[in-house]
SEGUKE-595629 format. One record per atom (N, C-alpha, C): x, y, z. Coordinates in steps of 0.02 Angstrom, whole numbers, plus 50000, padded with zeros to 5 digits. Example, Ala and Ser with C-alpha at 12.3 -4.5 7.8 and 13.67 -1.06 7.14 Angstrom:
<rs>
506604971650390/506154977550390/506604983550390/506424988850354/506844994750357/506455000250394/
</rs>
This chain:
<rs>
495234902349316/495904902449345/496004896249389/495514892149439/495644888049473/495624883849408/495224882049366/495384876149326/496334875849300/496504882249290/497134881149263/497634878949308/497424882149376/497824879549452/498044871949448/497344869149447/497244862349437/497654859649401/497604862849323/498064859549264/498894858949257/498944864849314/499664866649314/499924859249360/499674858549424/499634853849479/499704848049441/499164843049402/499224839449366/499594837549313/499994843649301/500404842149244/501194844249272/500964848949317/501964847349344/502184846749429/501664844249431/501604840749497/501864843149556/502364841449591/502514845549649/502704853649612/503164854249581/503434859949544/502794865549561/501994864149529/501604869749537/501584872649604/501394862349630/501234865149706/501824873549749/502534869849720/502934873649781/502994880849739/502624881549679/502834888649666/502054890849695/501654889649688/501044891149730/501124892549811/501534888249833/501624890049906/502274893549915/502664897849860/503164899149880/503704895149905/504024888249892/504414883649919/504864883249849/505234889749834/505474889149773/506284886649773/506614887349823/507154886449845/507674882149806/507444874549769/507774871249725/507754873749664/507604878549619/507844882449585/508124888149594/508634890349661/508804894249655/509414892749649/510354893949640/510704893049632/511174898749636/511914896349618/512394903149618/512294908449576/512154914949588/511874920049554/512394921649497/512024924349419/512474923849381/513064930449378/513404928849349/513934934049319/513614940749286/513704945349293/513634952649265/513594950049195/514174948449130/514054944849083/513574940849075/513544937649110/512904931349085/512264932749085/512084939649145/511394941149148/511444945649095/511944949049060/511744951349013/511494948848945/512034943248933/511894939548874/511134935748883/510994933248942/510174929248943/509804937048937/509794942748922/509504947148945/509324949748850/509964949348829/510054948948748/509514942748708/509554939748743/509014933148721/508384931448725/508094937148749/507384938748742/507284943648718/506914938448661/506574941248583/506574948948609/506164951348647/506054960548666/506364963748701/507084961348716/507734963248752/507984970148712/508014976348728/508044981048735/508984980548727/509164980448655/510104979148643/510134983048594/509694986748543/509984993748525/509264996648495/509205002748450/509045007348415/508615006648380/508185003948351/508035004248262/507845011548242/507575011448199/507625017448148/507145021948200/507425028248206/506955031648257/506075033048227/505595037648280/505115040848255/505265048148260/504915050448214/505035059648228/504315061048220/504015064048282/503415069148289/503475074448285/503005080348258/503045086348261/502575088848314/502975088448361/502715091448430/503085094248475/502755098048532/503115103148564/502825101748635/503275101248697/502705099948759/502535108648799/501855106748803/501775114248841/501825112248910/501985116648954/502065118449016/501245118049046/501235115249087/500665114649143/500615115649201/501485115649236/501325116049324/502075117449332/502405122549369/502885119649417/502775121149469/503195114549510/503135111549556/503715107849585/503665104449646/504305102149679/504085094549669/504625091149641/504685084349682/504005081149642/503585081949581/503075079349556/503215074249542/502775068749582/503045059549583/502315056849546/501635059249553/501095056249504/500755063549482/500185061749436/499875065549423/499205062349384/498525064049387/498065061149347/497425067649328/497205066349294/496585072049292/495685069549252/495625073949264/494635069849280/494485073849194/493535069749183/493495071349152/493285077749082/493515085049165/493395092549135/494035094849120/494675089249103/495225091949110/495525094649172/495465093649206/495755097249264/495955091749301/496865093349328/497455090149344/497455090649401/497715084349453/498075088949503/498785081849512/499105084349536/499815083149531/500155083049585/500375076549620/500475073549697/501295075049674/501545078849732/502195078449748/502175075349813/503065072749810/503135069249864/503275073649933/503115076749931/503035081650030/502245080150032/501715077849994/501285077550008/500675083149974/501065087349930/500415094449924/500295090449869/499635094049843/499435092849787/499185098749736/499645101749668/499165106349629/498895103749594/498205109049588/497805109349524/497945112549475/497855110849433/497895110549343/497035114049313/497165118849312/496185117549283/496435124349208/495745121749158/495845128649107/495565133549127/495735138749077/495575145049105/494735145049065/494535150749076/493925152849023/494365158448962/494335156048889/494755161648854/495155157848837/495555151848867/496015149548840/496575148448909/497115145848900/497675145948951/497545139749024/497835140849050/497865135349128/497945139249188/497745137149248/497905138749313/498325134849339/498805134949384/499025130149427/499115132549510/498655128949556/498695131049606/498595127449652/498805129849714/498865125149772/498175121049800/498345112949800/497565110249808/497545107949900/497965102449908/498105099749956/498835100749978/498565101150041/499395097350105/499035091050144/499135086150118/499115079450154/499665076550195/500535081550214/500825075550252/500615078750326/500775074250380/500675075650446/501115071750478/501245072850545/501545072150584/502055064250579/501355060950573/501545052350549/501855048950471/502135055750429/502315056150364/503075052450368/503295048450351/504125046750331/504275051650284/504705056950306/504685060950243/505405058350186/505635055450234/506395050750192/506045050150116/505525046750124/505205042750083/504415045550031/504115049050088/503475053050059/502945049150035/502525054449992/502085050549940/502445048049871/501985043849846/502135041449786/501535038349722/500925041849733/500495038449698/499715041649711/499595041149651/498975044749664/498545042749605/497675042749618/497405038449575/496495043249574/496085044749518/495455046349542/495065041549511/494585040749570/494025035549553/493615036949483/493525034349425/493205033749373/492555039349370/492255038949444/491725041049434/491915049449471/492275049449470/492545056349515/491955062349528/491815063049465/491255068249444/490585065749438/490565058749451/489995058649435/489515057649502/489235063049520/488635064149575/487925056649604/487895053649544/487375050549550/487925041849542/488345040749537/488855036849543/489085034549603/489295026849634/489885025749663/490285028349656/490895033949712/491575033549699/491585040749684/490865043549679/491035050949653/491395054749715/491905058949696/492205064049738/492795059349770/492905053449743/493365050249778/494085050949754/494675052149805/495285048349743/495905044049807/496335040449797/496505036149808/497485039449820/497745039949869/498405040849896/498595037349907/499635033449908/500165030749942/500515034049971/500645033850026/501295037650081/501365032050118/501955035050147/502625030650177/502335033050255/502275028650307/502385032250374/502775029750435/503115031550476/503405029650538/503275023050540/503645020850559/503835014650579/503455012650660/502845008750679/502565006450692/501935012750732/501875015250699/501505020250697/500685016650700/500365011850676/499825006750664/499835001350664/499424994750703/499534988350690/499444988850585/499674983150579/499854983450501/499014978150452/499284978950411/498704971450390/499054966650346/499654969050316/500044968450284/500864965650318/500964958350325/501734957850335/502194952650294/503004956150277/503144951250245/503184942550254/503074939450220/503094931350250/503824929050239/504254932450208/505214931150206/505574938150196/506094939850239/506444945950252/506244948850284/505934949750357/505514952850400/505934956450437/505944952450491/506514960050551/506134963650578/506674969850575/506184976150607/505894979750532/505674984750568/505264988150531/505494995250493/505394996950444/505865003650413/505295007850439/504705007050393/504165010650387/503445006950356/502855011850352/502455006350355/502135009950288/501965007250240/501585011350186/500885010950171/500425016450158/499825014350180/499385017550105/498965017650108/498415019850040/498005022550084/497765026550050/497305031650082/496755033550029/496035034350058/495675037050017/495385042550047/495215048750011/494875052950024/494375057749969/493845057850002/493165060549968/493095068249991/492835071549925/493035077749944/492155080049935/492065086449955/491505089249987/490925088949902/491765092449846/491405094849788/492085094249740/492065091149682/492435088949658/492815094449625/492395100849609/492605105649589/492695112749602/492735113149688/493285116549732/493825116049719/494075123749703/494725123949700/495285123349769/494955120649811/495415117949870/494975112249901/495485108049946/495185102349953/494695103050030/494215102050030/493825101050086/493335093150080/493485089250115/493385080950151/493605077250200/493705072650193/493675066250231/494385062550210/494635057650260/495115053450238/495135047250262/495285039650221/494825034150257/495415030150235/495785028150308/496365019950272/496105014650242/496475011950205/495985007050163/496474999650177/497225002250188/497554996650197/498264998550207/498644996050257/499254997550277/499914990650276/500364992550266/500954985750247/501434991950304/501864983550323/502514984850345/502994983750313/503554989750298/503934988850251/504654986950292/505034981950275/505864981450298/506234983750262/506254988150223/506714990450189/506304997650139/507055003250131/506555008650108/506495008550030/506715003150003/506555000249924/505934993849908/505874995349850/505514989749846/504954987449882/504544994349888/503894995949946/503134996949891/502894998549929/502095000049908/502265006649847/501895004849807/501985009149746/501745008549677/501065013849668/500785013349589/500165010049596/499545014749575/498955015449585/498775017549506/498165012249487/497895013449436/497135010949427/496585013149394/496015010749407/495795008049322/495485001049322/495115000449273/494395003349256/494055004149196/493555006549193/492985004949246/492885000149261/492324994049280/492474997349383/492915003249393/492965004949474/493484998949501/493924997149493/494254993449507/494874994449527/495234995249596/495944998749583/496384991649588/497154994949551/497574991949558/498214994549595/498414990649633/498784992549680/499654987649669/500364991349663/500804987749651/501174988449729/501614981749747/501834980749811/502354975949786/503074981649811/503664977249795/504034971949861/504364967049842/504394962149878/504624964949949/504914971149949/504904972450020/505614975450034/506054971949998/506804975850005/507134972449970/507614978949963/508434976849896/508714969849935/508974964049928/509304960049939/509454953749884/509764950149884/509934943349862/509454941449854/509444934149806/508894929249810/509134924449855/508704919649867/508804913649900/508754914449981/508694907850014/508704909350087/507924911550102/508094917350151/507464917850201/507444925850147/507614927150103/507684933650052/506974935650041/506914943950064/506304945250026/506074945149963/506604941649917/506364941349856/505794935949838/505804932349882/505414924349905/504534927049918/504374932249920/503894934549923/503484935549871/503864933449829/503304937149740/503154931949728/503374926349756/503104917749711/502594916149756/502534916849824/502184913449884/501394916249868/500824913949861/500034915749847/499894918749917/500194918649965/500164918650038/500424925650069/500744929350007/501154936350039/500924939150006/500664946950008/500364951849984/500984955249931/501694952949933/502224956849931/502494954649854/502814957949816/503174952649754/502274955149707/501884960549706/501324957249683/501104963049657/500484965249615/500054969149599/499424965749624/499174969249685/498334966349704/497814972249678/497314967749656/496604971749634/496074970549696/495634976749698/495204979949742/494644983349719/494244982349753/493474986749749/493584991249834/494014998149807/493945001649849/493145004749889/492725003049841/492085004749899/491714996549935/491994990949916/491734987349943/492044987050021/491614981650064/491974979150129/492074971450136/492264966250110/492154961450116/492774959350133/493494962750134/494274959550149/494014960450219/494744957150250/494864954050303/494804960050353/495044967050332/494964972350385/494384976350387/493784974950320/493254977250320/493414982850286/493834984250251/493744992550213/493914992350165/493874987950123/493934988450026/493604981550037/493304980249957/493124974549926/493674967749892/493494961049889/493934957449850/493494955249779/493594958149737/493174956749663/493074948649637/492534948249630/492474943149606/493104937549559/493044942249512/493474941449442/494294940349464/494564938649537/495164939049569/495154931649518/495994932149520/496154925149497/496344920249552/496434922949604/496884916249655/496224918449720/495514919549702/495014919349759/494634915149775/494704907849741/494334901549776/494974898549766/495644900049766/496134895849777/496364895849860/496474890149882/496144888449977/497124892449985/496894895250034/497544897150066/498174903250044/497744906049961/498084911749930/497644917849949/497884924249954/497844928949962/497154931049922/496534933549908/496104935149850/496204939849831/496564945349868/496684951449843/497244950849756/497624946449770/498234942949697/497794945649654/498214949949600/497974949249526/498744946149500/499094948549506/499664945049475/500414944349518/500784941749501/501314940149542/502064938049528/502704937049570/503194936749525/503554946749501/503514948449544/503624954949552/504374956649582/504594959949575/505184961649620/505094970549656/505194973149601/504784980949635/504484987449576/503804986449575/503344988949525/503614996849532/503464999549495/503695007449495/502885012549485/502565009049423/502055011649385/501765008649366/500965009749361/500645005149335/500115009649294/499945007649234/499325010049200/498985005749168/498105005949161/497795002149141/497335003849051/497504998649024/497045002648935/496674999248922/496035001848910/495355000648938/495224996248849/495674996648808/495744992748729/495754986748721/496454984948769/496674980248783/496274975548829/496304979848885/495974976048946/496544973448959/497184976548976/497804975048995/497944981049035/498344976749089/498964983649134/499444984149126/499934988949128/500494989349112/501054988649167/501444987749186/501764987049237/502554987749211/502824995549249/503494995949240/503764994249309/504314989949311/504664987749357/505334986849351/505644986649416/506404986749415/506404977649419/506644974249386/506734967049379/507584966049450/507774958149396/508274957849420/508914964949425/509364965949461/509814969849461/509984973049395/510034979549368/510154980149319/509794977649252/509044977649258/508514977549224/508214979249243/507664981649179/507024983649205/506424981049162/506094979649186/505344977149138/504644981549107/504414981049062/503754982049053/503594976249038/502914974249095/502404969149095/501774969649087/501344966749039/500864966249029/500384960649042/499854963649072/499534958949125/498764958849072/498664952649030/497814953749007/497424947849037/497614943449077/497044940349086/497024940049211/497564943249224/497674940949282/498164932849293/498384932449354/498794928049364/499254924849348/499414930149293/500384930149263/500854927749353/501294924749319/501894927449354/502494927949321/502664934149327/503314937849294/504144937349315/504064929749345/504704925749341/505174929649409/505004933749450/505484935249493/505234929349558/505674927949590/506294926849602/506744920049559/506064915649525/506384911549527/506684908749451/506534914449386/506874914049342/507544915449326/507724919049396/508194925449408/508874919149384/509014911449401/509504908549369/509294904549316/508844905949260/508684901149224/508984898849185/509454901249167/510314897949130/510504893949160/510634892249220/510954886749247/510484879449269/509684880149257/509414875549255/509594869049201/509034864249214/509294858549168/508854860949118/508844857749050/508374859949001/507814856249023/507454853449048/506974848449069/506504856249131/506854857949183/506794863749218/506374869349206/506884872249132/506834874749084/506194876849063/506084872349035/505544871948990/504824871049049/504614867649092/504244867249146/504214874849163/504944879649181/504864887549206/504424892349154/504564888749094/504264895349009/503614891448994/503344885549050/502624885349051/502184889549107/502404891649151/502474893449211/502434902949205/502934904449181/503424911549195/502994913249117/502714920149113/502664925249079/503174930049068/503454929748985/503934933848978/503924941548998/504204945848982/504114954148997/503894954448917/503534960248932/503354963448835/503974967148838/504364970848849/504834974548846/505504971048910/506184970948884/506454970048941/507114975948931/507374980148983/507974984648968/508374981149000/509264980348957/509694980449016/510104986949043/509954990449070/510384996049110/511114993849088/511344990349100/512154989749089/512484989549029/511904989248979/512354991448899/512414998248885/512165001748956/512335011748930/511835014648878/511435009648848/510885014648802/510485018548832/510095016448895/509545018848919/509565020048993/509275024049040/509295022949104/508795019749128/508685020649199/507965017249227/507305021249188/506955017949194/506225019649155/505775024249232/505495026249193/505065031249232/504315030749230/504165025949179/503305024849176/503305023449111/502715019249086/502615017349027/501775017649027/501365017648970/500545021248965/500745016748867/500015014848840/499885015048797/499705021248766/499815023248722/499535028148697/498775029448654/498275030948686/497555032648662/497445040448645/497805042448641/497605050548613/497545051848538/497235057948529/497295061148461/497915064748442/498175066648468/498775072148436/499265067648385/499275061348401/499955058748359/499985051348336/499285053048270/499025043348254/499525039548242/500275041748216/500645036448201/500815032048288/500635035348339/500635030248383/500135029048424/499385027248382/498935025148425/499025018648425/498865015748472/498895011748511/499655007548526/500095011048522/501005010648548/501005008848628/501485003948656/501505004948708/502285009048715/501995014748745/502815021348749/503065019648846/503795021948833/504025019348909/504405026048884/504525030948957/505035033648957/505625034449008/506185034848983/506675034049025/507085039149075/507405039449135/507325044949160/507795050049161/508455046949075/508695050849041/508575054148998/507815055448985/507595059848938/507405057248874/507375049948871/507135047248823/506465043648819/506065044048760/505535040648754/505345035548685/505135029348714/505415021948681/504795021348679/504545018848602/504185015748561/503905007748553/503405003948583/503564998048552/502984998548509/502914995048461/502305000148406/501614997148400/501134996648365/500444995548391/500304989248370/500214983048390/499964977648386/500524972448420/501344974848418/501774971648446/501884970448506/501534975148549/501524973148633/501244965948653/500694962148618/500454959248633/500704950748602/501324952948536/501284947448501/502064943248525/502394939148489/502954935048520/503664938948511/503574946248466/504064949548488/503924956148467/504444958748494/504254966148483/504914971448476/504944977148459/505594979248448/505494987748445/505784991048481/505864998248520/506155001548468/505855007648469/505965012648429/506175020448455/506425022748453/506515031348492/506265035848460/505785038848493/505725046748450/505915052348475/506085054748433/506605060448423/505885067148479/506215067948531/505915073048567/506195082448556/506795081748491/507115089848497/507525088848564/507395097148586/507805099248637/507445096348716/506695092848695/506605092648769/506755085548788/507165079748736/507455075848767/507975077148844/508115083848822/508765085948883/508535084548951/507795084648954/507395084049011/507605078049046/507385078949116/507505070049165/506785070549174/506625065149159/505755061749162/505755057249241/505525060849286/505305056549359/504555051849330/504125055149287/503725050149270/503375051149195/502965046149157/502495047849129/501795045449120/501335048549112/500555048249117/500115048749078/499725047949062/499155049149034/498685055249042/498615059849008/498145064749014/497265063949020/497105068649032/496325065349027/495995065948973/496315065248910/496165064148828/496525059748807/497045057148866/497485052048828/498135053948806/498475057648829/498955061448774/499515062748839/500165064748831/500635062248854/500555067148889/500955065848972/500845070149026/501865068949040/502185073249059/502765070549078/503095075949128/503055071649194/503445073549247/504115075349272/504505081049274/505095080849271/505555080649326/506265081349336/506525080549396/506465085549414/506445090449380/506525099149399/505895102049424/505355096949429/504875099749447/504485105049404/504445102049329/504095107349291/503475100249270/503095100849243/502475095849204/502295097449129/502455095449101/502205095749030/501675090949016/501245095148953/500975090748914/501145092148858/501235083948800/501455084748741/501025085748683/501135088748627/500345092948604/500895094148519/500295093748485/500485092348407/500705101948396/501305099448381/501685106448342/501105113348320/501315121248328/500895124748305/501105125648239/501435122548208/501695122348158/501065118948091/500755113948140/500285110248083/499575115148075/499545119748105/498845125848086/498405121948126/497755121748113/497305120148134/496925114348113/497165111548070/497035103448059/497045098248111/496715093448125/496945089048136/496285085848198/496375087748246/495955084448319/495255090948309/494595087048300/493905089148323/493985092548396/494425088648441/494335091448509/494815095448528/494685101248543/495135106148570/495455104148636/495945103148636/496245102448710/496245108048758/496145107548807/495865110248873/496435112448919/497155108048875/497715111048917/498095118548867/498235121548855/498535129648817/498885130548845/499325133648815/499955138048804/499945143648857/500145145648880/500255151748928/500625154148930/500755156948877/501615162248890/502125158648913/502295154148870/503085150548876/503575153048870/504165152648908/504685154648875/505025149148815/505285150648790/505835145848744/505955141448747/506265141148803/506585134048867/505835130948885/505315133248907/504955127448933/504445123348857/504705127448811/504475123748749/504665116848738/505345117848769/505745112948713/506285113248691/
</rs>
């Protein structure tokens, strides 16, 4: 990565330097027209402007949890779920013996110092969760929002500062026994930001195989570009903000002594950037998931106004063009072309304003058994009840093109998120506070997957079929 630093420097001379230091300011300009960001929005190859021929699965989602307000959810490797709402509780998900699921109360983590405006939003278990003789066993990894100067910070913005909304923090906690059905441990800050605004904050926790978390941090607040704008934060190597940073939650070697900075960082012998940077050029991450195939992350984000992105991150030190692609129509072609050496396109881009789709709710490759016509798909779903296709080898290549599959009646659903199961297989969070998992029709008999899934049926009604 420093060699390429270098190459960038050498070959576009001041230009690298000031996007390296955040001094982006001469490409910014009069912001475009509603029209125009649509039409430049139409013009990338994976611009999200209509339909193609749908998919149809024969599947049905079963019911797993209700619950209030379910904002993440992840589960280990005995099958067993638990599922962060935003007041802070957490249920478990576990199977029965015989067949069927439990769902029951695990944790209450908010307290006194909770923003509840705002809450939790993220939740993550260490790889090795279960494993006893492992780093990391019994560990898992929290985001919440808290009062406004409640802790000195470690975290501040370097443009759009002010006062303070609230401060968002990560939390880890290790539990006694991984497989207590209630939580008894410990709880250890790992790192805290001050947020100026209650958008565009700390948000989306995901771990690579290798113990590695990833952590997404939006530039800090809704505003304009240009100026002293917190949007100025995703280009600067120098602001934690605008960014997805990677961590060795059991190391100590950062600046506050309580997580690690990984070797393998891309901007960590670069003099004066942050080491925590894995990638950058962010505006405000929503979700993040990592596929251990690829050796890529996924990153759903709210882009410019009235877009949204899926970004794919495979080598580190992308930057995903916020703030300063945001007028790249009105550059010179000379500009131009210097920014599309620079700027990493989106694998997916939506525009909200053509009415097809709403905001996205999470996007996951798909690694499961239940439904080979989309192994290895990268799926996004939207939080009108739709779920979008880009199909298997196209995420990665110079274009790509979205497909819908036909979900029946449980399109009607609003999707707050979607996830990954702990087989791989679709987890989907609703507004209503119900959890599904999606599971191959009983229609196909008993063909099909060697592995019995661990999540069952439990006396559904109709409605939570589907």
């Amino acid at each position: 990565m420093k060699r390429l630093f270098l190459f960038l420097v050498s070959r576009f001379g001041l230009f690298a330097i000031s996007l390296g230091l955040g001094m982006v300011s001469y490409l910014v300009v009069q912001e475009l027209g509603a029209e125009e960001k649509a039409e430049a929005a139409r013009m990338n190859p994976n611009s999200f402007a209509a339909l193609p021929a749908g998919i149809t699965l024969d599947a049905e989602p079963h019911l797993l949890a209700r619950t209030e307000s379910p904002v993440d959810a992840a589960g280990d490797a005995l099958g067993i779920f638990y599922i962060l709402q935003a007041d802070g509780d957490v249920v478990r998900v576990a199977p029965e013996v015989g067949g069927g699921t439990a769902a029951t109360p695990y944790a209450s983590f908010a307290d006194e110092r909770t923003e509840t405006s705002i809450g939790f939003s993220s939740l993550a278990l260490h790889p090795n969760f279960l494993r006893k003789d492992q780093p990391g066993f019994g560990r898992f990894y929290v985001v919440v929002a808290e009062r406004a100067g409640v802790k000195p910070v470690d975290f501040l913005p370097e443009f759009g500062g002010g006062s303070e909304h609230h401060q968002g923090v990560v939390y880890e906690y290790t539990v006694d026994d991984p497989l207590l059905t209630e939580f008894r441990g410990i709880r250890r800050e790992l790192m805290r930001f001050s947020q100026p605004g209650p958008d565009h904050n700390l948000r989306g926790l995901t771990f690579d195989p290798q113990g590695l978390l990833y952590l997404g941090v939006g530039d800090g607040a809704a505003a304009e570009v240009g100026g002293n704008s917190p949007s100025r934060n995703a280009s600067s190597l120098t602001s934690a903000y605008g960014k997805v940073l990677r961590i060795n939650p059991l190391g100590m070697d950062s600046l506050n002594g309580q997580y690690g900075i990984p070797d393998g960082n891309p901007f960590r012998l670069v003099s004066g950037s942050l080491p925590e940077l894995w990638v950058f050029g962010l505006r405000a991450p929503q979700s993040l998931s990592y596929d251990p195939f690829l050796r890529g992350l996924c990153i759903a984000e709210r882009a410019s106004p009235g877009l949204e992105e899926i970004n794919l991150s495979l080598n580190g030190g992308e930057h995903f063009g916020w703030d300063i692609a945001e007028d790249a129509a009105r550059l010179g072609r000379s500009a131009r072309a210097r920014l599309a050496e620079v700027v990493t396109a989106p694998t997916v881009s939506l525009d909200l304003r053509l009415g097809l789709v709403s905001r996205t709710s999470g996007s996951v490759v798909y690694r499961g058994e239940n439904f080979p016509s989309l192994a290895g798909a990268l799926l996004l779903a939207s939080h009108d009840g739709q779920l979008l296709a880009l199909r298997s080898g196209e995420a990665t290549g110079p274009r790509g093109h979205l497909a819908k599959i036909d979900l029946g009646r449980f399109s009607e659903q609003r999707f707050s998120a979607l996830r990954s199961g702990p087989r791989g297989e679709l987890i989907f969070l609703c507004e209503d506070g119900r959890v599904f998992e999606m599971r191959k029709s009983a229609s196909l008999g008993t063909g099909g997957s060697k592995h019995r899934s661990l999540f069952c049926n439990a006396g559904l009604s109709e409605d939570d079929r589907g």
